[in-house]
C-alpha positions in Angstrom: -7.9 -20.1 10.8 -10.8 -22.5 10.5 -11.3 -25.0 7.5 -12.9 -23.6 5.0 -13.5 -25.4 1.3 -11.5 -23.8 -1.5 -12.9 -23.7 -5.6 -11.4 -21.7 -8.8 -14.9 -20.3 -11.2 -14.5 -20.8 -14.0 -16.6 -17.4 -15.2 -18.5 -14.8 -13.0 -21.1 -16.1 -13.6 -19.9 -18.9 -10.9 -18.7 -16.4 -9.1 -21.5 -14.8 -8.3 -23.7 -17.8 -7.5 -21.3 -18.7 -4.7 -21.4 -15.2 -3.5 -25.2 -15.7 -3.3 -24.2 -18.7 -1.4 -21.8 -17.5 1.1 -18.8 -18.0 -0.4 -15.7 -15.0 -0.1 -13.9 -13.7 -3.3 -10.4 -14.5 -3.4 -8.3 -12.1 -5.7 -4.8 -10.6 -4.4 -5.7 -12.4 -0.8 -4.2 -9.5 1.0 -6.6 -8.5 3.2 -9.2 -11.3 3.5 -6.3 -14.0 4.4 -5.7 -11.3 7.1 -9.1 -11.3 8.7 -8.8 -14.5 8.3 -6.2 -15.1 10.3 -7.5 -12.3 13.0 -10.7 -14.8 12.8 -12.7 -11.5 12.1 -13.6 -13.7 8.1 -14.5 -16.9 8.7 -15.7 -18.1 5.6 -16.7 -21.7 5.2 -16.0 -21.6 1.1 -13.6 -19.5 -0.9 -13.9 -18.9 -4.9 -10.7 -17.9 -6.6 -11.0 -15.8 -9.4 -7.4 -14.7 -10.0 -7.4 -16.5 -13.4 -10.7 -14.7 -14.9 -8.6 -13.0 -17.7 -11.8 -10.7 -18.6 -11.4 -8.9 -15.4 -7.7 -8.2 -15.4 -7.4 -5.8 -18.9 -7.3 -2.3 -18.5 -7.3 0.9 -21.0 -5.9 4.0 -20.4 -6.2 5.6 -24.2 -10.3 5.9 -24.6 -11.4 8.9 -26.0 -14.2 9.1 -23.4 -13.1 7.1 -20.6 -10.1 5.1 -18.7 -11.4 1.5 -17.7 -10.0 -0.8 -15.8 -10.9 -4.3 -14.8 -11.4 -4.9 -11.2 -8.5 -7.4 -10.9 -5.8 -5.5 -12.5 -3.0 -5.4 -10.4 -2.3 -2.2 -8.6 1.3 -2.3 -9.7 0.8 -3.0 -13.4 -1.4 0.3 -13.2 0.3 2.3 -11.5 3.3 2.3 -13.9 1.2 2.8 -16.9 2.4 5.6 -18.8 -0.5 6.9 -20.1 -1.9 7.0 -16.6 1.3 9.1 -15.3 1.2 11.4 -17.8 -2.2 12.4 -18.0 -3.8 11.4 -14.4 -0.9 11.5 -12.3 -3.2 11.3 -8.9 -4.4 8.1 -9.3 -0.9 6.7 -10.5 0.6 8.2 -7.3 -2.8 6.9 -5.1 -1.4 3.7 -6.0 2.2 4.0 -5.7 1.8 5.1 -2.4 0.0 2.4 -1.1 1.1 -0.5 0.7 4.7 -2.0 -0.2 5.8 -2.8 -3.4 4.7 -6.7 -2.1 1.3 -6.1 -1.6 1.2 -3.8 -4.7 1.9 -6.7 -6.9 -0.9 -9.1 -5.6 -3.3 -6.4 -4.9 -5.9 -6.3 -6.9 -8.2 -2.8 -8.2 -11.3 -4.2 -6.8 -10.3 -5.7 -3.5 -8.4 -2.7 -2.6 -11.7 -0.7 -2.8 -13.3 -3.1 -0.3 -10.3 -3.2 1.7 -12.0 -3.1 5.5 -10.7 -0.7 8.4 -7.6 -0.6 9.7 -8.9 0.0 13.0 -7.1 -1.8 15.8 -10.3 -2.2 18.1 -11.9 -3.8 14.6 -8.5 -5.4 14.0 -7.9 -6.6 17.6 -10.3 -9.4 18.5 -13.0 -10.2 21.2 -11.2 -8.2 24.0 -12.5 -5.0 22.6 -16.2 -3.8 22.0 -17.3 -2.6 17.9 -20.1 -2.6 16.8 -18.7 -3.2 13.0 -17.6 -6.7 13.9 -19.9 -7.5 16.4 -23.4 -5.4 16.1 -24.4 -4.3 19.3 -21.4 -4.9 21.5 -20.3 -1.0 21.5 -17.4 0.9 20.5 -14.0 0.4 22.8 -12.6 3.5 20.7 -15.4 5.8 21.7 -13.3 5.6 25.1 -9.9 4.8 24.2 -7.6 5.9 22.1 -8.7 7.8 19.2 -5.6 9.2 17.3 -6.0 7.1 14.1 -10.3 7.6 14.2 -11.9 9.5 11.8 -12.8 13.2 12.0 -15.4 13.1 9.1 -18.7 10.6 9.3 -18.4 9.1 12.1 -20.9 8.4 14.4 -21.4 7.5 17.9 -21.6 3.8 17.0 -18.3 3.8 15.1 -15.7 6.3 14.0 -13.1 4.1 11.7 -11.4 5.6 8.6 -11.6 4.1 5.9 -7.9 3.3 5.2 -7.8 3.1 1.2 -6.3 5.5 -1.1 -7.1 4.8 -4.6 -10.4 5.5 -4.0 -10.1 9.3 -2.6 -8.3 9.3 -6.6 -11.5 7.8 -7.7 -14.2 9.6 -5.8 -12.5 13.0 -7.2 -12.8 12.1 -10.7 -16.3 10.7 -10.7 -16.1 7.0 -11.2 -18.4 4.6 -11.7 -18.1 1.1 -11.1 -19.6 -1.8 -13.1 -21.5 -4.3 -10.4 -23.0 -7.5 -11.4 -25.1 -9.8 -9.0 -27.8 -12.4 -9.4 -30.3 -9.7 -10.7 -27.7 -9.1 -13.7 -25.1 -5.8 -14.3 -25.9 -2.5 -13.3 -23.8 0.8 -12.9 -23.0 2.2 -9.5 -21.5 6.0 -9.0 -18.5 5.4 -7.2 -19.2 8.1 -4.6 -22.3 5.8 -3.5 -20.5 2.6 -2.8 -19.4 3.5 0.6 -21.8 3.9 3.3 -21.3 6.0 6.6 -21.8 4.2 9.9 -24.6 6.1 11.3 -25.6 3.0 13.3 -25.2 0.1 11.3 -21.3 0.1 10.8 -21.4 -3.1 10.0 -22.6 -2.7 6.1 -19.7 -0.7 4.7 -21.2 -0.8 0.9 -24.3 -0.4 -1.1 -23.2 -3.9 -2.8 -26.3 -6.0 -2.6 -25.6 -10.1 -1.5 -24.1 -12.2 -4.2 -22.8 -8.5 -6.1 -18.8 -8.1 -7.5 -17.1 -5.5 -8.5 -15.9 -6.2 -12.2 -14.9 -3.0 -13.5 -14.1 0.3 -12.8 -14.6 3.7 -15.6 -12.9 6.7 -15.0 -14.4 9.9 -17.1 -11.7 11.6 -19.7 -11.3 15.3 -18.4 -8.6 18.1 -18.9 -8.5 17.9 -15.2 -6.8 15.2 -14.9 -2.9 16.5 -16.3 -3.1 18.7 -13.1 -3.3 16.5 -10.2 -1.6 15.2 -7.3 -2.3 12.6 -4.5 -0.6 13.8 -1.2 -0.4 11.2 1.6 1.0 12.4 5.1 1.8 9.1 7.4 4.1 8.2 10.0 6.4 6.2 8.2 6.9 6.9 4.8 7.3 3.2 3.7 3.8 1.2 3.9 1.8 2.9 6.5 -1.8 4.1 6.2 -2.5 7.9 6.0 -2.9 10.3 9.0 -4.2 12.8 5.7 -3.9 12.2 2.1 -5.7 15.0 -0.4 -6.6 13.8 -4.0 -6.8 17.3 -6.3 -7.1 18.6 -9.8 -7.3 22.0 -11.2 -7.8 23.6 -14.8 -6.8 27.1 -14.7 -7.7 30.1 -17.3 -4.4 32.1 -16.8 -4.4 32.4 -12.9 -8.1 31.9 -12.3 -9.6 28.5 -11.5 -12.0 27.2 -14.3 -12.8 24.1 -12.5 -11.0 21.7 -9.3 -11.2 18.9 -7.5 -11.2 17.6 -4.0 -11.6 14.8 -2.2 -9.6 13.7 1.6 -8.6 9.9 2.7 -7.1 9.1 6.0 -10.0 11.3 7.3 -13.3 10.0 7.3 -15.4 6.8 7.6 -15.3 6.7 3.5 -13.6 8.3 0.9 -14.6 11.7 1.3 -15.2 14.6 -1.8 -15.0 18.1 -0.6 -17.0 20.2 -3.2 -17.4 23.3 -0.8 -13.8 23.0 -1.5 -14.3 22.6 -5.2 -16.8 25.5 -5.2 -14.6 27.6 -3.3 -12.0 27.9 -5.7 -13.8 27.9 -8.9 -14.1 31.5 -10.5 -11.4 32.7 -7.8 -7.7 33.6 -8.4 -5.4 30.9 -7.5 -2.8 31.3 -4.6 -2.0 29.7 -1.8 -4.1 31.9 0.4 -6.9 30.6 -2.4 -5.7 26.7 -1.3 -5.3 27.4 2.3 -9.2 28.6 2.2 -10.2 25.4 0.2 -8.1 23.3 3.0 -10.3 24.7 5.7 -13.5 24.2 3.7 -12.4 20.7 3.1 -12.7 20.0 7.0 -14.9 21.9 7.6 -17.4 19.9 10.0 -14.6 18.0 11.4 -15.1 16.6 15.1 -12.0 16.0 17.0 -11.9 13.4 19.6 -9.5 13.3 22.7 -6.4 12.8 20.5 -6.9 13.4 17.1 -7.5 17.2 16.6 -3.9 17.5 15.6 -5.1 16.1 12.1 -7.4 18.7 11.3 -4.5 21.8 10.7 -2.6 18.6 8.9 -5.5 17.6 6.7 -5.8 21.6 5.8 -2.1 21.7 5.1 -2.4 18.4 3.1 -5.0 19.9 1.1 -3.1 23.1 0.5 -0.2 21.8 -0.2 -1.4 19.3 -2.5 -3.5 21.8 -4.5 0.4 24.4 -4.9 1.7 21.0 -6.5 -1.4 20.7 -8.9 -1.4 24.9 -9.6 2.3 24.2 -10.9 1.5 20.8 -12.3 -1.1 23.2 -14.8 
């Protein structure tokens, strides 16, 4: 790890002039003292912001929205009861993320810029990608492939990205609150993320010197039936091979309205409205959520050793959306 020059701001507005300057945001630490360390971040100046108090509260009673500030801890959320009883998918996206650990220290914000878990990203100069190093080719494009992503991917990179609070988030229609040096301004969730296309390198639509302060969840009747269903390896702190955030509101057995959205899958957090659209107006059972599973990868391009994933992201989807139909 190189030397690098470490200051506390004192308000965002000092945060966001040294983000114009350079500088990396310090909040939980776990992922950028990790790149650190993997000499993929080298930053020459770090701004803590861990004691900015006005970006630490969080509401989950609001009449028209849940807000939360972008370094609440992902623990302290999750175990909000509010949160549990009436959006139980994005409680669980967080519980079943990371260790217990990381959970603590993580904070809301950093987790949604959380960067691949790829280990050709991950593992240094002896392999070729183009998202740490534009230009120099993608060592996965000819290796192994288990953990790449079936959805948005393109033939300059095919990482997933690894989070799982934000498939929670992209299927409820978040927005974010962004401020930079040309002031605050409100970003639909679903457009923070970019696909690689080919310039993998700029994962976000966050402009230079722009944070994250806040994120705003919509109030809906949706969100009393939902369910975050992660498939992984191991089921202690591993990253998903599928994970399916869903919500229903039923009229008797009919589907009034759903949601979708897959992680573990694709090169962003990934909402499936063919899904969604398949399901409203149509009688609910499982053949119902199989059919919505398969329209939910639909488009899906296997490589050598990943086409196992998409029958499990299908099944994750379907299963996911039984727990929801019973859930309502």
């Amino acid at each position: 790890m190189q030397p690098f020059t470490y200051v506390r701001a004192s308000n965002v507005g000092d945060a966001v002039k040294a983000l114009s300057r350079g500088a990396k945001l310090l909040a939980g630490g776990t992922t950028l003292y990790d790149l650190m360390k993997l000499r993929i971040e080298r930053p020459e100046r770090i701004i803590d912001i861990n004691h900015l108090g006005e970006l630490k509260h969080f509401d989950t009673s609001g009449e028209r929205e849940l807000v939360f500030g972008a370094l609440a801890r992902m623990s302290e959320v999750a175990a909000d009861a509010g949160l549990v009883r009436d959006y139980p998918a994005i409680s669980e996206s967080l519980w079943r993320a990371a260790s217990q650990q990381l959970r603590n220290m993580a904070s809301l914000g950093g987790n949604l810029l959380q960067r691949t878990r790829c280990p050709y990203f991950r593992g240094g100069e002896p392999y070729a990608c183009n998202k740490r190093d534009p230009g120099s080719g993608c060592a996965a494009a000819e290796g192994l492939d288990r953990g790449q992503a079936l959805l948005g991917a393109s033939p300059s990179c095919s990482a997933v990205y690894p989070g799982d609070f934000a498939a929670a988030l992209v299927a409820f229609d978040a927005e974010i609150d962004v401020v930079g040096p040309g002031g605050e301004r409100v970003l639909p969730f679903e457009e923070l993320h970019r696909e690689p296309a080919d310039t993998p390198q700029k994962e976000t639509t966050l402009e230079p010197g722009e944070m994250i302060v806040r994120i705003r969840i919509p109030v809906t009747p949706l969100g009393r039936a939902s369910t975050f269903l992660k498939v992984r390896d191991r089921e202690s702190y591993a990253f998903a091979l599928a994970s399916a955030a869903v919500a229903l509101e039923m009229d008797g057995d009919v589907v009034r309205d759903a949601r979708v959205a897959v992680g573990g899958l694709a090169t962003r957090p990934w909402r499936a409205r063919a899904a969604e659209r398949l399901l409203i107006g149509r009688r609910f059972d499982e053949s119902a959520a199989r059919a919505a599973g398969e329209a939910a990868l639909d488009g899906a391009i296997p490589g050598r050793s990943n086409a196992f994933r998409i029958e499990l992201g299908i099944r994750t989807v379907t299963d996911a959306l039984m727990t929801a139909r019973q859930r309502a």
